[in-house]
N, C-alpha and C positions, 0 to 999 in steps of 0.2 A: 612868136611862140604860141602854141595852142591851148586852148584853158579845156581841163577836164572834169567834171566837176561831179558830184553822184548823192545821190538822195534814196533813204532808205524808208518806207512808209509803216507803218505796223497797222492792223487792222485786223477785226473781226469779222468773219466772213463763217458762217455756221458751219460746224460746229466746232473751228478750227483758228488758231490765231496763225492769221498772214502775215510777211513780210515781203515788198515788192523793192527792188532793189533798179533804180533806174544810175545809168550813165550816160552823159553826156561828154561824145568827143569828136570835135572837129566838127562841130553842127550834125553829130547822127545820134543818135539816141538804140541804147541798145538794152532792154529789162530783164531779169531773173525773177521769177517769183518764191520763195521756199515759204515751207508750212512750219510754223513753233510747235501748234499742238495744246499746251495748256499756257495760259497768258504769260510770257515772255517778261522781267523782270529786267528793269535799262542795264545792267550790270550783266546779265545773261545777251542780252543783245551788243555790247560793247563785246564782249567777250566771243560771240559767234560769228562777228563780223573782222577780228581781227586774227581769229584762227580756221576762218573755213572764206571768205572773200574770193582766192585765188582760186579755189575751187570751184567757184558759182561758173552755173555754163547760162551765159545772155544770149539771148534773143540776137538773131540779127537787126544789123544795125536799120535803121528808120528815119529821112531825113527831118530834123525837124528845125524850132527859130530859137535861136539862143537869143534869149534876153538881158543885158548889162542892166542894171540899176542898181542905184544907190540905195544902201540897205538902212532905212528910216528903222529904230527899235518899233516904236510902235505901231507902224505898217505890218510888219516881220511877226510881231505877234499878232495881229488879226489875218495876217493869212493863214498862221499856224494853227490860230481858232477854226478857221473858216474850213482848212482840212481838216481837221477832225471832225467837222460834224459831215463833213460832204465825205458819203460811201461809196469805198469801190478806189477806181485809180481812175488818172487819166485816159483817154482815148488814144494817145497815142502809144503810151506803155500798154493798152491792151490788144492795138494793134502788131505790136512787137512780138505779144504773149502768143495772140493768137499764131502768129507767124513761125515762134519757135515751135510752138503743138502740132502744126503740123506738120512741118520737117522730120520730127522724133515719130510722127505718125507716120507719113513715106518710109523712114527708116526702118521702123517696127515692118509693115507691111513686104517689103523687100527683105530681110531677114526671113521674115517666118517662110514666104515664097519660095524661098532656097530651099530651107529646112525639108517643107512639102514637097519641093523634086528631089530633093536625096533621097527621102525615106520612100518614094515613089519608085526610083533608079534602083534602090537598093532592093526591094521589096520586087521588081524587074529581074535583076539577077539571080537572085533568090530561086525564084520559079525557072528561071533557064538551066539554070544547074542541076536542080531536079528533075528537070526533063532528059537532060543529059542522061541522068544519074540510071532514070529507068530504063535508058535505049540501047544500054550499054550492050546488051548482046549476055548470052549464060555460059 
């Protein structure tokens, strides 16, 4: 059976409070980032993680190394120290980041493209119809 496992970071990032949402499944790692806005309160954050989660759109997935280890408390708190003071995410959640931005960027790009030959095609006919319009004969 596969372990799935997911970590949520909070952080400041100017002039905005982050939240990077990593999951780990089947050894692939897959990140959402959303924006809080004004510093997120743990009760605000419990609460937007179990009424909008299913909603978050992750990054494609990333292979990465799962690590098992036995969880010492006070190992557990000095890594928890230790991210907090280290800025930013992992390299592999921002290579995820990066990877989903520009999916949404192809995407964006190919929408507007179309857009641009419609109103082009459209803007085409337009002008033929009026040519029509004046040849008509009196």
């Amino acid at each position: 059976m596969d372990k799935v496992s997911g970590k949520l970071t909070v952080f400041f990032e100017e002039p905005f409070w982050v939240g990077v949402f990593e999951r780990v499944s089947e050894g692939k790692l897959s990140v959402c980032k959303v924006t809080f806005g004004a510093e997120p309160k743990d009760y605000e954050v419990y609460e937007f993680v179990l009424n909008n989660y299913y909603r978050l759109r992750f990054s494609p997935t990333v292979t990465t190394d799962v690590k098992e280890a036995g969880r010492n408390p006070k190992r557990v708190q000095r890594e928890v120290r230790k991210q907090v003071q280290n800025i930013g995410m992992g390299t592999k959640s921002q290579q995820a980041l990066k990877i989903q931005q520009e999916q949404l960027k192809t995407e964006r790009r190919i929408v507007s493209r179309e857009q641009r030959e419609a109103e082009k095609q459209r803007q085409f006919e337009l002008k033929q119809q009026k040519r029509k319009e004046k040849h008509r004969g009196r």
